[in-house]
C-alpha positions in Angstrom: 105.6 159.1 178.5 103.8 161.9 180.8 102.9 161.2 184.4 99.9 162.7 185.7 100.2 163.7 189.4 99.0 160.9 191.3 99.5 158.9 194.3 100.7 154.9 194.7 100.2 153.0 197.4 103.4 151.2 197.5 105.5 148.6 199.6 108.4 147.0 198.9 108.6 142.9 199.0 112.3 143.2 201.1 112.2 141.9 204.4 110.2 138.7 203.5 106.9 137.5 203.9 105.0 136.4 207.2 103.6 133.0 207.1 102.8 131.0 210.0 103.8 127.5 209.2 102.0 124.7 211.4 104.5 122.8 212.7 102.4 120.3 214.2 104.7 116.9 213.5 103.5 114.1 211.2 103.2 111.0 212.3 106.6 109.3 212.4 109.1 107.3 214.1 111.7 109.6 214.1 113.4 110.2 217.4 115.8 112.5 218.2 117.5 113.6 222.1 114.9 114.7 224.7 116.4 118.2 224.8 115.0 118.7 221.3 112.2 116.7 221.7 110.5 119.7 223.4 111.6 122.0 221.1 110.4 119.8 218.3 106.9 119.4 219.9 105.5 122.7 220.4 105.5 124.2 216.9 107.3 127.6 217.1 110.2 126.7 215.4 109.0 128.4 212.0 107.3 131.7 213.6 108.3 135.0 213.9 107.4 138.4 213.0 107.7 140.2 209.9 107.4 143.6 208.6 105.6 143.1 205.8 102.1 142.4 204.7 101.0 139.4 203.1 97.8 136.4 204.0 99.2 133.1 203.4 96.5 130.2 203.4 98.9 127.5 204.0 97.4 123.6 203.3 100.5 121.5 203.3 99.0 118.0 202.8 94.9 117.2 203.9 95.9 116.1 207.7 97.4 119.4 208.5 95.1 122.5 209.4 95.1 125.6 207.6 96.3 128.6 208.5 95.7 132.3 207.7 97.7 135.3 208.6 98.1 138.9 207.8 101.1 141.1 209.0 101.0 144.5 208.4 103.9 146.4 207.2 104.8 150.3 206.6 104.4 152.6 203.5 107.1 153.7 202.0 106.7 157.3 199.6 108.7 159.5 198.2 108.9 162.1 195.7 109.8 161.6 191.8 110.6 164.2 189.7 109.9 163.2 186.2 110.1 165.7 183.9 108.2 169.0 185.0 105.7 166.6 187.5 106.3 165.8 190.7 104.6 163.0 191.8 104.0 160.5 194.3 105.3 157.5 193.6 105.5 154.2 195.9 105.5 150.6 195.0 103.4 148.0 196.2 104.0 144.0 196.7 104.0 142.4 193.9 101.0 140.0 195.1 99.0 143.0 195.4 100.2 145.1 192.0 97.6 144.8 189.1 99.7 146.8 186.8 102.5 145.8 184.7 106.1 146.8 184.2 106.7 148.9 181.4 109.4 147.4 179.6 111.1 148.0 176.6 109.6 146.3 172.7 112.7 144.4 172.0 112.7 140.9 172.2 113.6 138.9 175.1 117.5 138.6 174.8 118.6 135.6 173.9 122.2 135.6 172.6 125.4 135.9 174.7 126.7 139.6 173.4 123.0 140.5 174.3 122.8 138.6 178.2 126.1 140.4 179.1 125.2 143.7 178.2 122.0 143.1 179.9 124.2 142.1 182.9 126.1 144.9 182.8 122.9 147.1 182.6 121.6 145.6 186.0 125.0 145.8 187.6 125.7 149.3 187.1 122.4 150.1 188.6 123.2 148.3 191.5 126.5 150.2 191.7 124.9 153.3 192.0 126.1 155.0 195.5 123.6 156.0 198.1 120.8 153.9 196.1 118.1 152.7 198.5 115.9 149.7 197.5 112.7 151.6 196.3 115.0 153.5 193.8 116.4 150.1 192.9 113.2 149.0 191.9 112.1 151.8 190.3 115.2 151.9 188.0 114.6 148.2 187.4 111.4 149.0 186.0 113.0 151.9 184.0 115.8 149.9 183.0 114.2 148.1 179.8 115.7 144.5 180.2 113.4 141.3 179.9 114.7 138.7 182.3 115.3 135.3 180.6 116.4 132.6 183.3 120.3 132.5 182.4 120.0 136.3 183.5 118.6 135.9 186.2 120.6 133.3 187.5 123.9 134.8 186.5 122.8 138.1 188.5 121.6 136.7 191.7 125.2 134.7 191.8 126.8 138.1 191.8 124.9 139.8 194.4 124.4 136.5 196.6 125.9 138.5 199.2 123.8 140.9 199.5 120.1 139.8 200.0 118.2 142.8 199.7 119.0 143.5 196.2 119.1 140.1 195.3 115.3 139.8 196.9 114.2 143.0 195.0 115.6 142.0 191.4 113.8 138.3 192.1 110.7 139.9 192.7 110.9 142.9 190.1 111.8 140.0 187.6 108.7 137.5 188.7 106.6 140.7 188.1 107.5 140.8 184.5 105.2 139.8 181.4 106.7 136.5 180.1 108.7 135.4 182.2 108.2 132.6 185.5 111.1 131.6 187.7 111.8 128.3 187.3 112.9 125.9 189.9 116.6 126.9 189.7 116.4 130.8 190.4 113.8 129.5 193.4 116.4 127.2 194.3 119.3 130.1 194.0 117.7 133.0 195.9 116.4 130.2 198.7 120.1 129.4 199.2 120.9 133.5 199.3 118.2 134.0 202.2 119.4 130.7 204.0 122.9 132.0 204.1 121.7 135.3 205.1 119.5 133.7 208.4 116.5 135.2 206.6 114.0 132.0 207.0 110.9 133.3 207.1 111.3 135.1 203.4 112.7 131.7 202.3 110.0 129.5 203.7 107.9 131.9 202.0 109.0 131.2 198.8 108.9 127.5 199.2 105.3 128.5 199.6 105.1 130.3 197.1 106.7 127.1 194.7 104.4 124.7 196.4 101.3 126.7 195.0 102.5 126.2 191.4 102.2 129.3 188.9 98.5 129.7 187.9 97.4 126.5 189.9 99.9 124.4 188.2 102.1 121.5 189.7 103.9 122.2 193.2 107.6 123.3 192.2 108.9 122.0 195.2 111.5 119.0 195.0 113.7 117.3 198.0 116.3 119.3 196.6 114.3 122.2 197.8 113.9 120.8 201.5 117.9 119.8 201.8 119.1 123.4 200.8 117.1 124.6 204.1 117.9 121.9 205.8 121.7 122.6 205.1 121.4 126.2 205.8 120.0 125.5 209.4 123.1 123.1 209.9 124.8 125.8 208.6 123.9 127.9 211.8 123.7 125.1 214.2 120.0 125.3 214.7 119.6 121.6 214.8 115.9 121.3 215.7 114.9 123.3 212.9 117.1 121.1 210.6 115.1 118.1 211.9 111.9 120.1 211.6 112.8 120.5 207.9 113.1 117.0 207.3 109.5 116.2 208.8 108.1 118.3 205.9 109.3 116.1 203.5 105.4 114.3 204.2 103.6 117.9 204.7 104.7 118.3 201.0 103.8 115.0 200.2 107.7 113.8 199.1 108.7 110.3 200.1 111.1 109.9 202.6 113.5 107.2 203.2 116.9 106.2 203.4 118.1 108.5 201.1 116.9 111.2 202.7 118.1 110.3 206.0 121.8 110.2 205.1 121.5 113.5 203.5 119.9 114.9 206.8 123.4 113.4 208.4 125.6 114.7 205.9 124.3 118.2 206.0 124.8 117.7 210.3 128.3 116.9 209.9 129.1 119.3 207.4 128.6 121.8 209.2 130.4 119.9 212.3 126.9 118.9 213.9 128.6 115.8 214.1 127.5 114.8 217.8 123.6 115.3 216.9 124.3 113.7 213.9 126.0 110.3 216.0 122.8 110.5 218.5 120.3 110.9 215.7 121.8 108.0 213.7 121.8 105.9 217.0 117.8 107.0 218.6 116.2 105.8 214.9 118.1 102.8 214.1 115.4 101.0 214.4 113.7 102.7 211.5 117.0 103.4 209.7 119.5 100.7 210.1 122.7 101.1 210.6 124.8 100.5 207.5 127.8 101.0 206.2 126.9 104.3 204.4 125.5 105.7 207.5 128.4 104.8 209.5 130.7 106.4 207.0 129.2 109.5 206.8 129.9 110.2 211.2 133.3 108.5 210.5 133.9 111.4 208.3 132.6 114.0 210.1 134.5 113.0 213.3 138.0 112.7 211.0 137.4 115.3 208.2 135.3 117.8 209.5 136.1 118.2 213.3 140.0 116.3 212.8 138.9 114.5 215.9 141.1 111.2 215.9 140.5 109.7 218.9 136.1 110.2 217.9 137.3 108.7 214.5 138.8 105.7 215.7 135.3 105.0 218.2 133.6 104.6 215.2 135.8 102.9 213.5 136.2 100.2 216.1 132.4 100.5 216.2 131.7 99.2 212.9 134.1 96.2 213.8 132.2 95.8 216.7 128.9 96.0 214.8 130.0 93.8 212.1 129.2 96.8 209.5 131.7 96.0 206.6 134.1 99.0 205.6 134.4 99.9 202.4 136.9 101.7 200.7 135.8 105.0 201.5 135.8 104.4 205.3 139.6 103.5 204.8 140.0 106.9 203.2 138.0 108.3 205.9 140.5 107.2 208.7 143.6 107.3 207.0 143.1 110.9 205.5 142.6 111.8 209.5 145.9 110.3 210.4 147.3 111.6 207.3 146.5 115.1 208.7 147.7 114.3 211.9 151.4 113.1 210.4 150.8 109.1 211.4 153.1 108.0 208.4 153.6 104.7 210.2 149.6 103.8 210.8 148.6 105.6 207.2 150.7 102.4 205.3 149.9 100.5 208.3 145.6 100.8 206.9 147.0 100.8 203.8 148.6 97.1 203.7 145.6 95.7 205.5 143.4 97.1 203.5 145.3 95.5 200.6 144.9 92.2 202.6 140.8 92.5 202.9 140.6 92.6 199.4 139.1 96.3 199.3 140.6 98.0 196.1 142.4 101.3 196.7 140.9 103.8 194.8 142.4 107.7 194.2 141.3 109.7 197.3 143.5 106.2 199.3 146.3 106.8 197.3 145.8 110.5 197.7 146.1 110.3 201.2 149.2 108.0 201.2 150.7 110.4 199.2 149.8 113.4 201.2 151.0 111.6 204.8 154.7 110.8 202.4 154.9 114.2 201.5 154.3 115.8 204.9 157.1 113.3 206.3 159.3 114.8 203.6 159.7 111.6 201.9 159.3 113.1 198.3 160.8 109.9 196.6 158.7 107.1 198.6 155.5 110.0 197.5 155.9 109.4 193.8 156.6 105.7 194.0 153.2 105.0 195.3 152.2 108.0 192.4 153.7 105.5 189.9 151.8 101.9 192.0 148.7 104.1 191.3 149.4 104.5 188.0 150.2 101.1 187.6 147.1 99.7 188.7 144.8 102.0 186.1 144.2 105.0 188.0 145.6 108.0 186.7 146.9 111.0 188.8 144.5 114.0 189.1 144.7 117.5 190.4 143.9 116.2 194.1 147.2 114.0 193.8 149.1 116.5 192.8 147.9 119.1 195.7 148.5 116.2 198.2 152.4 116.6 197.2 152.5 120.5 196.4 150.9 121.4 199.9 153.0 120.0 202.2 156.1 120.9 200.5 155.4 124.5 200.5 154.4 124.3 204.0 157.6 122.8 205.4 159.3 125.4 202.4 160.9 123.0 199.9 159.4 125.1 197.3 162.2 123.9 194.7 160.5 120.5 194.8 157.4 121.8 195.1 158.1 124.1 192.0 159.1 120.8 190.0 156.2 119.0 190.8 153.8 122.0 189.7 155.7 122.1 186.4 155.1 118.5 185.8 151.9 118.5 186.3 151.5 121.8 183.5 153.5 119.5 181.3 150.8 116.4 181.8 148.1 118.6 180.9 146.8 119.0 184.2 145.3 121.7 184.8 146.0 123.5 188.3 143.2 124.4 191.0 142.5 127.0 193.0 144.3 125.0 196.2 147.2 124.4 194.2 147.8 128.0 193.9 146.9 128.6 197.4 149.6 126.6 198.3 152.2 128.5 196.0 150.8 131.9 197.2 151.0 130.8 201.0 154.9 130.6 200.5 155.8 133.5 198.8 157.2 136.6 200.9 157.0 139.4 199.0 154.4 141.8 197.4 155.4 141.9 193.7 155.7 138.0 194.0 152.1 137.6 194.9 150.6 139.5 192.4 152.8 137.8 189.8 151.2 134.7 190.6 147.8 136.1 190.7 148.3 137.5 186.9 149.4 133.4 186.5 146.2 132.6 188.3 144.4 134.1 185.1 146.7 133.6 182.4 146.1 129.8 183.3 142.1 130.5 183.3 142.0 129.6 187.0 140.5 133.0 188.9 140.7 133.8 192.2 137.9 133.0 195.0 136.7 135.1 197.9 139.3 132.4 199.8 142.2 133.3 197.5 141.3 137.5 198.7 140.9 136.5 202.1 144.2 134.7 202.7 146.1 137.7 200.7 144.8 140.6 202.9 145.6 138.4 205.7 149.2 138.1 204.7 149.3 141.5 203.8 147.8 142.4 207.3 150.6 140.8 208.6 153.0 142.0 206.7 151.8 145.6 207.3 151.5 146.4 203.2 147.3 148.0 203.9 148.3 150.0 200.5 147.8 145.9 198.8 145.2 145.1 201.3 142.9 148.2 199.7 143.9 146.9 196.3 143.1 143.8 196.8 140.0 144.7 198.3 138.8 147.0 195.5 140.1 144.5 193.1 137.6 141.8 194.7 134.4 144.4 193.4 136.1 145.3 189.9 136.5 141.3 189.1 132.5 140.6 190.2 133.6 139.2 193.4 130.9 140.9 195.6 132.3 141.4 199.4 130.8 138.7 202.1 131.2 138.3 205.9 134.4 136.9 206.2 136.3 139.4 203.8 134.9 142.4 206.2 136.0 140.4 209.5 139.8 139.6 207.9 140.1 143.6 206.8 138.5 144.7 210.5 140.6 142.5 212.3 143.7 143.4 209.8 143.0 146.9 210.1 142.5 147.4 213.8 146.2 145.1 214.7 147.5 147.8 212.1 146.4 151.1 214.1 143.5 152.3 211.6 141.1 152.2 214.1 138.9 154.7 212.4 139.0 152.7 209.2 138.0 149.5 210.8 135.2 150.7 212.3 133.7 152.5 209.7 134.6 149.1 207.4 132.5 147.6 210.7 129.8 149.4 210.1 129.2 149.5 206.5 129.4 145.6 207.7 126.3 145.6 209.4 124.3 148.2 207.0 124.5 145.1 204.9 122.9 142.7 206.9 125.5 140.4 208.2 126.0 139.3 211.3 127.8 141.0 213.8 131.3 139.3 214.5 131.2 139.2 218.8 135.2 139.6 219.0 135.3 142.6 216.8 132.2 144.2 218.0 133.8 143.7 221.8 137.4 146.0 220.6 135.5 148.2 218.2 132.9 148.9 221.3 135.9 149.1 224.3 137.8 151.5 221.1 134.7 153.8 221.1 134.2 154.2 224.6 137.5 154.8 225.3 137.6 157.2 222.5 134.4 158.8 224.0 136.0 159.1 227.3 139.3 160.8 225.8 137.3 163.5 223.8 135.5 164.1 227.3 138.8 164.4 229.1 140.2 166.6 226.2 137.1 169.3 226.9 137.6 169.3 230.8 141.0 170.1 230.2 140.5 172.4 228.0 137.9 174.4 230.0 141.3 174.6 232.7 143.1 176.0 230.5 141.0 178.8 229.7 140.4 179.6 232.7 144.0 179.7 233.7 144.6 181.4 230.7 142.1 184.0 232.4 144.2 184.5 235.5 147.5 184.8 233.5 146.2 187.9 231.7 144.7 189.4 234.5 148.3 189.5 235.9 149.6 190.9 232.7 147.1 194.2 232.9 148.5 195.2 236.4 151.0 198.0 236.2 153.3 197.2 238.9 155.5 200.6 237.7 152.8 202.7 239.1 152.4 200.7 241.8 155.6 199.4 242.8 154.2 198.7 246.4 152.6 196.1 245.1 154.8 192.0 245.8 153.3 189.1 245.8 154.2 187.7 249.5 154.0 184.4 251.2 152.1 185.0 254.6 152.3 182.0 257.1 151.2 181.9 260.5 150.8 185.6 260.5 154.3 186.5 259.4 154.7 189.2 257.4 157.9 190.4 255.8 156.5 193.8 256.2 156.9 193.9 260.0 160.6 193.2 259.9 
């Protein structure tokens, strides 16, 4: 195809899309601690500014007002050479584009052999080095692959780390003739902006959902709401968690109990377990306390912040209350003092719980086992292994791990061993823990990638945790040739590289003397848009102004020496055989040897 020479006005869809959202609060009688209250009430939480153009006319539900906003953004050109033409070439947002893709005549693929290749088509593009975004798109136009949803889905799980090109392959897909997202690739790259703090550019989306395709139903689901709600939790912004939750009735979804306890769970999570107590304890008067409700702080306080003396509050508190426990608040406490090696109080829970008639169930028996094994009582472990069996509950990989773990950790890795063969020979099948508990003991190199190659034989893969630990040990150990392998390794097996990977090889690298490797590893960090890691940024910062200062000492010091280098030769040129009268002499206080 021949391109006349012509001129696109063209902007790319990448750093989200500005849309005011009035957060003027629904009527409600949900409370939550004065300090937010404020924060709550005056309706910035959702704005800031974007660079990029786009008028929203937002109409959440009739008794909100509308509101209209444009944002202007930059133009992006460049030149193309496409054949013998140059040409201008730019790309505009996709709300604004009126023409079409070109893409290939085959049909949309449908088959597996057809979905990987397409996969690997997409990847390789993304590969490329030195690839900005508007060459991205433009080889995603060129690339002649029709999205189909399973595509789409599988790619923007492999690049959920970097949101850039995850945003410009959602779009470029969206833009192509027969196909519509549906609400699981929505759902997907929502999640991939929420973990990468851009809000604005998910909310936008959710925008985009609640205007339906072509007019049609609003796409947006609690579901939708909670994954935002879970990413603000995520980064502690509580307010705007809350905020979230009051848009349940701007997008006309019920709310009710249900939806409350999910609010909680995503606070304590994401140990927001304090806001989550006070929350829980402002509203009961719209949401009662129950049992539930009670469980889910119980568990924050002994799960996610391992806070026992917080744990045992509540659980007095629901005494107090006359809230019944059920079974999974005895897991709840006794897992905490499980953790914390209380054998004696663990059977203690255990034997009344016996006596209140609430039936153990396998996370109980799981932590019995677990506080057993860490007391080193292996044979007293599988005893209550075989009471559970006994009863009708069979063993699973979580009972297993609750004996493997804390042998390896206090090194009886023969027993441990034995244990992980029996449960191969029962036909259970391993997790990714389990192995992280084999690979945590093992104290050599070869030995660790022999169980890795065991990892796969037994179709269990490694995780961006099972990387992360391993260039730690091998941080520690001082082996960075595995530490590079590993990390290579991590792109080659579709496992792209996320925040805490760079901060574990930074941190690795700059305890091991490679300070120029960590900080260039630093910086390709932040090209990609995570967060800056304040610890690390504080040495790499002290490292380059110290490094500064050295290479400014170096040319000072330099500059002496040439100039004493100067004096040296003008020494050298005097010819003290034609001028033997010549001596250097030491004259002090107007003594002269000459006089003598």
């Amino acid at each position: 195809m021949r391109y006349n020479s012509r001129r696109l006005v063209i902007s790319l869809f990448l750093h989200g899309i500005h849309s005011l959202h009035n957060t003027n609060l629904p009527t409600s009688k949900l409370i939550f601690f004065p300090r937010s209250t404020s924060v709550l009430r005056n309706g910035a939480l959702f704005r800031s500014t974007w660079g990029i153009r786009f008028s929203a006319f937002t109409s959440l539900d009739s008794d909100v007002e509308t509101t209209t906003t444009t944002t202007t953004y930059p133009i992006y050109s460049y030149e193309v050479e496409s054949r013998d033409v140059k040409c201008m070439q730019s790309i505009s947002p996709p709300s604004q584009r009126g023409d079409r893709a070109v893409v290939s005549d085959r049909p949309p693929t449908q088959d597996k052999n057809s979905q990987e290749t397409d996969v690997e088509t997409i990847e390789a593009i993304f590969k490329e080095p030195g690839i900005n975004v508007i060459q991205l798109h433009n080889k995603l136009e060129q690339c002649g692959v029709r999205p189909t949803h399973d595509l789409v889905t599988v790619i923007l799980s492999r690049v959920r780390n970097n949101w850039e090109v995850a945003f410009t392959f959602f779009i470029w897909a969206s833009k192509q003739t027969g196909y519509v997202h549906s609400v699981r690739q929505y759902h997907s790259m929502i999640s991939i902006l929420g973990k990468m703090r851009k809000f604005d550019t998910a909310w936008s989306l959710i925008d985009e959902m609640r205007r339906g395709k072509d007019g049609g139903p609003s796409l947006v689901n609690p579901q939708t709401l909670l994954i935002m709600i879970r990413k603000y939790c995520a980064v502690h912004d509580v307010g705007k968690a809350i905020n979230t939750f009051y848009a349940f009735k701007r997008f006309k979804l019920d709310i009710g109990m249900e939806e409350f306890q999910d609010l909680l769970s995503a606070l304590c999570r994401y140990k927001n377990v304090k806001e989550a107590e006070h929350l829980l304890f402002c509203n009961r008067n719209v949401y009662p306390l129950n049992t539930k409700s009670l469980n889910i702080i119980l568990n924050g306080w002994c799960l996610s912040l391992d806070d026992l003396s917080e744990g045992k509050r509540i659980w007095r508190l629901m005494k107090e209350k006359g809230i019944p426990r059920d079974v999974f608040s005895y897991c709840g406490i006794m897992s905490c003092y499980s953790r914390t090696g209380r054998l004696n109080v663990v059977l203690k829970i255990f034997d009344e719980m016996k006596l209140n008639g609430v039936a153990p169930d396998v996370k109980v028996y799981n932590a019995v086992i677990h506080a057993l094994a860490k007391g080193r009582l292996v044979k007293q472990a599988r005893s209550v292994m075989k009471m559970m069996e006994e009863n009708g509950l069979s063993p699973n990989a979580v009972t297993y791990n609750s004996l493997i773990m804390p042998l390896c950790k206090a090194r009886m890795l023969d027993e441990a061993q034995e244990i992980f063969n029996e449960m191969i020979q029962r036909g259970i099948h391993p997790t990714v823990r389990t192995y992280h508990a084999l690979l945590r003991s093992l104290r050599t190199g070869e030995e660790v990638f022999e169980h890795l190659q065991k990892m796969k034989t037994m179709g269990c893969f490694p995780t961006h945790d099972t990387y992360i630990m391993l260039i730690r040990k091998f941080c520690r150990w001082c082996h960075l040739d595995n530490v590079f392998k590993l990390w290579n390794k991590m792109s080659k097996v579709g496992l792209d590289h996320d925040r805490s990977s760079y901060i574990v090889l930074i941190h690795g690298l700059f305890l091991n003397g490679k300070l120029e490797e960590s900080y260039k590893y630093y910086q390709e960090m932040k090209q990609k848009g995570f967060l800056p890691e304040p610890k690390i940024d504080e040495m790499l910062q002290a490292w380059v102004a110290g490094k500064s200062n050295s290479q400014e000492n170096k040319v000072t010091c330099r500059q002496e020496n040439k100039e004493a280098v100067k004096f040296q030769k003008a020494d050298k040129k005097r010819d003290f055989r034609n001028k033997p009268e010549m001596r250097k002499v030491m004259r002090e206080r107007d003594f002269s040897f000459w006089d003598q």
